[in-house]
C-alpha positions, 0 to 999 in steps of 0.5 A: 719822194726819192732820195735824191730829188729835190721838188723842181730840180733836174740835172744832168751829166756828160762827157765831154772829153775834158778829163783824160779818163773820158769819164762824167766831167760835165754837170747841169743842174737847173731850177724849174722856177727862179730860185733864192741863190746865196754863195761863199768863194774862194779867199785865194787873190788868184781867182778863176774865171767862173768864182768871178763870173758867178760872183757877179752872177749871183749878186742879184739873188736869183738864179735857175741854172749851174753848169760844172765841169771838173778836169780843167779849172778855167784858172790862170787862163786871162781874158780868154778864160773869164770870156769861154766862162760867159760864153758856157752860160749864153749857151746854157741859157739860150738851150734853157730860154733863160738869161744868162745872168741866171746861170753860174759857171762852175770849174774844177781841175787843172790849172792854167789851160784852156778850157775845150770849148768845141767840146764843151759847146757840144755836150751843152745841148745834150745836157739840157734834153737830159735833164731829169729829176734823178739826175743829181747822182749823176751831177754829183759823179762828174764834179769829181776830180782825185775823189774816190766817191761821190758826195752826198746829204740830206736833210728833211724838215717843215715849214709851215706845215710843208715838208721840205728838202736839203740835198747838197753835192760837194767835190774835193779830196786835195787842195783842202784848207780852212777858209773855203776848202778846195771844193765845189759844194752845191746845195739845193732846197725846195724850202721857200727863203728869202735870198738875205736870209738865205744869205745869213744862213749860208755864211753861218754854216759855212764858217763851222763846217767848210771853214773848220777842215783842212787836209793839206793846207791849200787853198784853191782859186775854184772854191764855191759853195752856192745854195739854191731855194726855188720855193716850191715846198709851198710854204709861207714865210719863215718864222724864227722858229723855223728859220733857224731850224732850216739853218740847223739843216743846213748846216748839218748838210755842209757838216756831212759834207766837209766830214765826207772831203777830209776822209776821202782826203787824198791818200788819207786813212784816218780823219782826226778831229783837233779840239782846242779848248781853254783859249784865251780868245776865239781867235786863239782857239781856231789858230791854235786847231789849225796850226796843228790840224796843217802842220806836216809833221802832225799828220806823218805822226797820225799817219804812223799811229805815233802820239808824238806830242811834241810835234804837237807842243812845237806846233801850238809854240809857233802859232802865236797864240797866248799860252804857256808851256807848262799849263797844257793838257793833250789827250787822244781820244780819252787818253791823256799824253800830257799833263802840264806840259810833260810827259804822262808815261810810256803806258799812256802813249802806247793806249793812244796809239791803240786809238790812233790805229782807228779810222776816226779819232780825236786831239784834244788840247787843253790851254788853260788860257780861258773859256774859248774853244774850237775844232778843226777835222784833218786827216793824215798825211800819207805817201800815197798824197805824194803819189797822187799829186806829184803826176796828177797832170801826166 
């Protein structure tokens, strides 16, 4: 099987005139049979008509088509966004002769402006005649917005005694915060799941991945992730076994994903993995990783290749979370910076420099509070950030 199918899936993809480029804005993707849908959106208050309008589409559990534009966000538009939000999936549904509570609507871009719906009412029919197994590339290509690559993973496994597929696509490179990321995430299986159970696995994996990155420490009103099963591998129902094998694929897909998003962060050169450990609680934990993992000055410093550990110390002292001063390790990658709350040495600093030169290195921070720990991936913050999103609409 081609890398880039999933047994009973087609999309598709267009240009429909919405991005300024004139390049791919518009995708399809359309399940064969109904297929066991489960989906995870934004926490912003601020919510775009397609996160309301497929929130209620999904309820039921079953869908066969998503249709997904990227260069408008259908956000901030009133009544007249949430209506061409439904209007986008009669017209979907009506090409595909299916119901238009089986399709999800999906939207990425810039905020407040209409959407170009003579436009997008145009490409709709072309979109469905193109429909084809090795369109998900495609799809994949024009959900991008600031991203410099298109998104992509896999993973195979068996139920049953069938094989099985996982592909997911994700758009997102700015606007990237814990608790939902600014992104689109979709993800397609050929594995037969039950939609509660999908549910349950869908949630889990979310929390660890998604949910564990952040590049600017926005979060947008667009963000979904949604997860589509059609059960045509032909397997039997799961066992616990297997269960809980296809979530670990599952999340291994989000985990690719997510990891993918913080290096294509905008303007970003590095991704750096923040480690907490030694918290007093959970809790604890995770707001520890994401108040140094969001903090501004954090991140100019990884930027600049500077172990300046105070800004990370000042960080954690802010984040209201138990701890005291002079209990706390930090290492950068396997170099300890600090020992007790003080300075380890001028040497020490210059080998963690050496490391943060990498592409990939990680904080680790040691509380001494407890057996808690968490992680949160981030990138650097860097002047080409500032240049891409200070024009982004012009």
């Amino acid at each position: 099987m081609a890398k880039d199918i999933v047994q009973g899936f087609k999309a598709s993809a267009g240009a429909a005139g919405i991005k300024k480029n004139g390049g791919l804005d518009i995708a399809l993707i359309f399940s064969e049979k109904p297929a066991a849908s489960a989906g995870v959106f934004t926490t912003n208050r601020v919510k775009a008509a397609p996160v309301i309008l497929s929130q209620e589409n999904i309820r039921k559990g079953r869908v066969r088509a998503v249709i997904a534009n990227s260069g408008n966000a259908n956000a901030c538009t009133g009544k007249a966004g949430l209506d061409n939000a439904r209007r986008e999936a009669e017209l979907v549904a009506r090409e595909l002769g299916i119901n238009p509570d089986e399709v999800l609507v999906a939207s990425t871009g810039v905020i407040g402006t209409p959407l170009p719906m003579d436009r997008i009412e145009r490409v709709i029919p072309g979109l469905v005649k193109q429909l084809l197994p090795e369109g998900l590339q495609g799809a994949a290509e024009a959900i991008m917005t600031t991203d410099s690559f298109s998104k992509i993973s896999r993973f195979e496994g068996e139920a049953g005694g069938k094989p099985y597929q996982i592909l997911g696509m994700a758009k997102g490179a700015g606007m990237i915060m814990p608790n939902m990321a600014t992104m689109l995430c979709f993800v397609l299986s050929d594995i037969h799941i039950d939609s509660i159970h999908l549910s349950k696995s869908v949630s889990f994996a979310v929390k660890s991945t998604f949910n564990r990155i952040s590049v600017d420490g926005d979060t947008s009103t667009n963000d979904m992730v949604l997860v589509l099963a059609n059960g045509m591998a032909g397997n039997g129902e799961l066992t616990s076994d297997e269960y809980e094998r296809f979530q670990i694929g599952l999340t291994h897909v989000m985990d690719t994903l997510a990891t993918m998003i913080v290096r294509d962060g905008e303007g970003a050169t590095k991704v750096v993995y923040v480690k907490v450990k030694g918290a007093a609680s959970q809790e604890d934990a995770e707001t520890a990783a994401r108040t140094v993992a969001n903090s501004s000055l954090v991140k100019t410093a990884f930027f600049g290749q500077d172990p300046n550990w105070g800004r990370i110390m000042a960080a954690l002292g802010r984040s209201n979370i138990r701890m005291e001063e002079g209990d706390v390790h930090i290492w950068v990658d396997e170099i300890q910076i600090v020992k007790q709350g003080l300075a380890v040495g001028d040497d020490a600093e210059k080998q963690a420099s050496k490391c943060m030169a990498q592409k990939e290195f990680s904080v680790t921070i040691d509380l001494r509070q407890g057996k808690h720990e968490d992680q949160v991936v981030t990138c650097d913050l860097t002047p080409e950030y500032i240049s891409i999103n200070s024009d982004y609409r012009s």
